[in-house]
C-alpha positions as CSV (number, residue, x, y, z in Angstrom):
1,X,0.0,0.0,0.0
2,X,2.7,2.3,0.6
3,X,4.5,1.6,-2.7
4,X,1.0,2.5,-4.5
5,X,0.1,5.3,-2.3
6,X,3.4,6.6,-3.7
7,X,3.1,5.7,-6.8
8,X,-0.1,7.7,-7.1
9,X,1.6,10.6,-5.5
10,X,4.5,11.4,-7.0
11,X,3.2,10.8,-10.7
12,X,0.6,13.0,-10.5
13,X,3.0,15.6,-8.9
14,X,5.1,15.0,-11.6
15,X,2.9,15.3,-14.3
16,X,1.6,18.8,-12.8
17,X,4.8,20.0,-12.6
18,X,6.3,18.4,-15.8
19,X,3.2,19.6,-17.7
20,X,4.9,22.4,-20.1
21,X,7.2,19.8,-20.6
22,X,5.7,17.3,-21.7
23,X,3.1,20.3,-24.0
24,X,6.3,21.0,-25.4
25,X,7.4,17.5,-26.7
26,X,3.9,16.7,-28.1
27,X,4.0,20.0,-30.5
28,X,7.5,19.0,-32.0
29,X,6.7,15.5,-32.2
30,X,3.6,17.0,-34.3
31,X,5.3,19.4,-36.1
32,X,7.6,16.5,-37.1
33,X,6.0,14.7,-39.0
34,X,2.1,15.2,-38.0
35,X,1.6,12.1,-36.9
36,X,0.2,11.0,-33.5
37,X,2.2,12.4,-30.2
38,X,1.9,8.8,-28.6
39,X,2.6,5.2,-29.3
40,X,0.0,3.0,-28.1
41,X,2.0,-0.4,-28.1
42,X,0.2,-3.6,-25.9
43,X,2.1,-5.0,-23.1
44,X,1.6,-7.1,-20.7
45,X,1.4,-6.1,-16.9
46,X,0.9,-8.1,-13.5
47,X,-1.1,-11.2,-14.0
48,X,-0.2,-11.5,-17.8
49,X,-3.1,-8.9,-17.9
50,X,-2.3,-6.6,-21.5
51,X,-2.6,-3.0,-21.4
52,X,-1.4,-0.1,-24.0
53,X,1.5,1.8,-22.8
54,X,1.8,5.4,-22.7
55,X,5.1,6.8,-24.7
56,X,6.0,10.1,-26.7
57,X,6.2,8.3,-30.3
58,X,10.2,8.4,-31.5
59,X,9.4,6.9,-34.7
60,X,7.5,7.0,-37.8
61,X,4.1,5.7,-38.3
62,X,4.1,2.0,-38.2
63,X,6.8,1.5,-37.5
64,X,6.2,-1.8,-35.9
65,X,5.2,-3.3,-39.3
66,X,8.5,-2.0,-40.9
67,X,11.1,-3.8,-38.7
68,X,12.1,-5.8,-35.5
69,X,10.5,-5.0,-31.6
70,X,14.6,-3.9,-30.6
71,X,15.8,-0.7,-31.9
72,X,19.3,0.5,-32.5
73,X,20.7,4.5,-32.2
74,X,21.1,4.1,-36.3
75,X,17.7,3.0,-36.7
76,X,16.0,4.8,-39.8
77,X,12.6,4.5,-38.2
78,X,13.5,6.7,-35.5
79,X,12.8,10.9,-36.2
80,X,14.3,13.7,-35.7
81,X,12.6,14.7,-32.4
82,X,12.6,10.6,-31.5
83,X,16.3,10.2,-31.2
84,X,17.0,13.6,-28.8
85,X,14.1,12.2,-26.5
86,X,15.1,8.6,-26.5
87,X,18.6,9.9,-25.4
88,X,17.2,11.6,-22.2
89,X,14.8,8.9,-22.0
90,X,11.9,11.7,-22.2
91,X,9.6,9.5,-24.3
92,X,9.1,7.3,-21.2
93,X,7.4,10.1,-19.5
94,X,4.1,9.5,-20.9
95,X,4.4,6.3,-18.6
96,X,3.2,8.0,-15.4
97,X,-0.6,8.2,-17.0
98,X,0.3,4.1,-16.6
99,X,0.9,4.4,-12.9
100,X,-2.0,6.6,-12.3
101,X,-3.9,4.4,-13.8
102,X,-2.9,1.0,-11.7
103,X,-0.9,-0.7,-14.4
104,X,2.4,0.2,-14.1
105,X,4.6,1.1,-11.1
106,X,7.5,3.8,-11.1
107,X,9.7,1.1,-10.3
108,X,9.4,-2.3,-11.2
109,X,10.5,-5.0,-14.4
110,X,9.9,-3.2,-17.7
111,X,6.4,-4.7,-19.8
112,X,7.2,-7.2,-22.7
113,X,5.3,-7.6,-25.6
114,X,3.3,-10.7,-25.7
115,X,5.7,-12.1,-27.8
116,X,8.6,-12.1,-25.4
117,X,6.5,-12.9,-22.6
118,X,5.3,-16.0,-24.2
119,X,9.1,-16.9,-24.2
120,X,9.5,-16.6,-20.6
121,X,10.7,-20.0,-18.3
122,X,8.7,-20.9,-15.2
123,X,11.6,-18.8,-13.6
124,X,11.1,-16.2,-15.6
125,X,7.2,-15.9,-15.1
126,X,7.5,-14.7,-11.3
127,X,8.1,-11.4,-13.1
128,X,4.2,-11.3,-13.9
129,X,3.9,-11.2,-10.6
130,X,4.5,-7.7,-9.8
131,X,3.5,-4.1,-11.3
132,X,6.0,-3.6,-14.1
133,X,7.5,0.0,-13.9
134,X,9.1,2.7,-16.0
135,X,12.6,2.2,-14.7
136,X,14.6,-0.8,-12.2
137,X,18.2,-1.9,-12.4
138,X,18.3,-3.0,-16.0
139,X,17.0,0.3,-17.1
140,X,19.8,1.5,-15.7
141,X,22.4,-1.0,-17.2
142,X,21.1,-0.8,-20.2
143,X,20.7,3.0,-20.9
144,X,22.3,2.7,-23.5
145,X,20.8,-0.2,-25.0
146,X,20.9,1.5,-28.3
147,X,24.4,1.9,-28.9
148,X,25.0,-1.7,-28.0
149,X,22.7,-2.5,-30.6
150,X,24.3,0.2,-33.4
151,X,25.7,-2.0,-36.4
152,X,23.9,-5.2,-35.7
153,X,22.6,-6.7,-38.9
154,X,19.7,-8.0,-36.6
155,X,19.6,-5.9,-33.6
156,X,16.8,-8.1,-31.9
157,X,18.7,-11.2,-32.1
158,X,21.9,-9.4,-30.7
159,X,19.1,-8.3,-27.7
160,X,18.1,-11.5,-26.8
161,X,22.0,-12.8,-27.4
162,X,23.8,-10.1,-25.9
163,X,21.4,-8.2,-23.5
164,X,18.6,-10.2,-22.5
165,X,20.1,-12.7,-20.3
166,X,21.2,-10.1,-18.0
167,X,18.1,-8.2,-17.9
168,X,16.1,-11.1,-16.7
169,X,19.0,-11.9,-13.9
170,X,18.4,-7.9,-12.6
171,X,14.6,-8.1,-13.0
172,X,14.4,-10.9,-11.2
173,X,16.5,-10.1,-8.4
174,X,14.1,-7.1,-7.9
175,X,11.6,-9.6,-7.7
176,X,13.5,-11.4,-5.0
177,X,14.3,-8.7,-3.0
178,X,11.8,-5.9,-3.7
179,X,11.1,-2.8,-0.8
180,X,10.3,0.2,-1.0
181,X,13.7,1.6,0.2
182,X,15.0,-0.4,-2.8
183,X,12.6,1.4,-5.6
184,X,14.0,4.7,-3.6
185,X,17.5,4.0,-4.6
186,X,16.5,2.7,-8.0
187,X,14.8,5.9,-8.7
188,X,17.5,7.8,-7.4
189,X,20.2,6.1,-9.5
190,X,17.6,6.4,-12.7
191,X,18.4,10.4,-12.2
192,X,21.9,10.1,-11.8
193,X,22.0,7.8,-14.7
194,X,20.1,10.2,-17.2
195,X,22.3,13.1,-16.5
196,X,25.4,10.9,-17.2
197,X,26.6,9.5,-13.8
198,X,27.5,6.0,-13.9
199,X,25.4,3.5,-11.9
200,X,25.7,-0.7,-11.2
């Protein structure tokens, strides 16, 4: 109850105080290209329940049907407005309308499509178990999950080769361990992270 109670809290203090922001990113995202401000992807939350995330779009329309689910810093999907907010990790803002809503935590295993969730081993499926969130340890890891994947003639294979394994190991020890002094120093590290600091 506490880790909700916060949850509810400090998103919708964010988003107050984030508000011109966020007003801001929608209008060049528009401008851009005029397509829609958000993508609506499906993931699946606590439960295996599915829901549609919330995040300022980075690339152009569709462009799910135009390559792979992992994307690379030398993408050609990705627009002009997508790759400045991908590299301060402002399109995951959006996110906090998730939280307010119930389906998403601020800190917790980050949502999978249903494709990769249908992947998972029994091991793996305890992270269904909690509120996925918008940042945890792997986040943090793997801020720079983009330039790993720069050059890769299939950058979702090189994911699942190369980053995946540990992802699940850091996800699931949040799982093991979870409190809510831990999702304090998560968040805190996110921050120092996104202004350059190095963290784990």
């Amino acid at each position: 109850m506490l880790k909700r109670a916060f949850d509810l809290t400090f998103a919708a203090v964010a988003l107050v105080v984030l508000a011109p922001l966020l007003l801001a990113i929608a209008a060049a995202i528009r401008l851009d290209d005029g397509g829609p401000v958000f993508y609506r992807g499906t993931r699946i939350g606590r439960g295996e329940a599915p829901f549609r995330i919330f995040k300022f779009r980075t690339m152009v329309v569709n462009a799910d049907r135009i390559g792979g689910p992992s994307t690379s810093d030398d993408d050609p999907r990705i627009t002009r407005p997508g790759a400045r907010l991908r590299r301060w990790k402002l399109d995951e803002l959006p996110q906090l309308l998730n939280v307010i809503r119930g389906e998403m935590s601020l800190v917790g295993p980050r949502p999978e499509v249903a494709q990769e969730v249908a992947l998972y081993d029994t091991e793996e499926r305890a992270l269904l178990s909690v509120r996925p969130g918008i940042t945890d340890w792997a986040s943090i890891r793997f801020r720079n999950e983009g330039a790993l994947l720069r050059g890769a003639a299939d950058p979702h294979e090189t994911y699942r080769r190369v980053i995946r394994p540990e992802k699940m190991r850091l996800a699931l020890e949040y799982v093991r361990t979870a409190s809510f002094g831990a999702d304090l120093r998560i968040l805190m590290a996110t921050v120092r992270a996104v202004v350059g600091r190095s963290e784990r």
